[in-house]
C-alpha angles and dihedrals in degrees: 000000000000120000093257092056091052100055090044078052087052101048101049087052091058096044098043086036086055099051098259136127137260089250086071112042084050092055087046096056090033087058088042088056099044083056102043091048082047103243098119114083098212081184100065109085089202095056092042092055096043084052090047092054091048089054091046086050096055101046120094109235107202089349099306129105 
């Protein structure tokens, strides 16, 4: 298993063992790959907020989406 798979591994066991959905845990390695194969600008605000909200989107609050 490469290093990528791992931390995708790594990713999807954080998000299920917290209670969350698979939406999430997919936004969250799409946005891990985007970065490691240099296409997200973490140093674009504008960028960053439209991904957070993205993320917030996709979490269950009190078991709802």
């Amino acid at each position: 298993m490469d290093y990528d798979e791992l931390i995708e591994s790594a990713i999807r066991k954080s998000v299920k063992d917290s209670g969350q959905g698979d939406e999430l845990a997919t936004v969250l390695v799409n946005w891990f790959q985007e970065v490691a194969k240099g296409n997200a600008n973490l140093d674009d605000p504008d960028e960053t907020r439209r991904h957070s909200e993205i993320l917030y989107d996709a979490t269950t609050r009190n078991g709802e989406g």
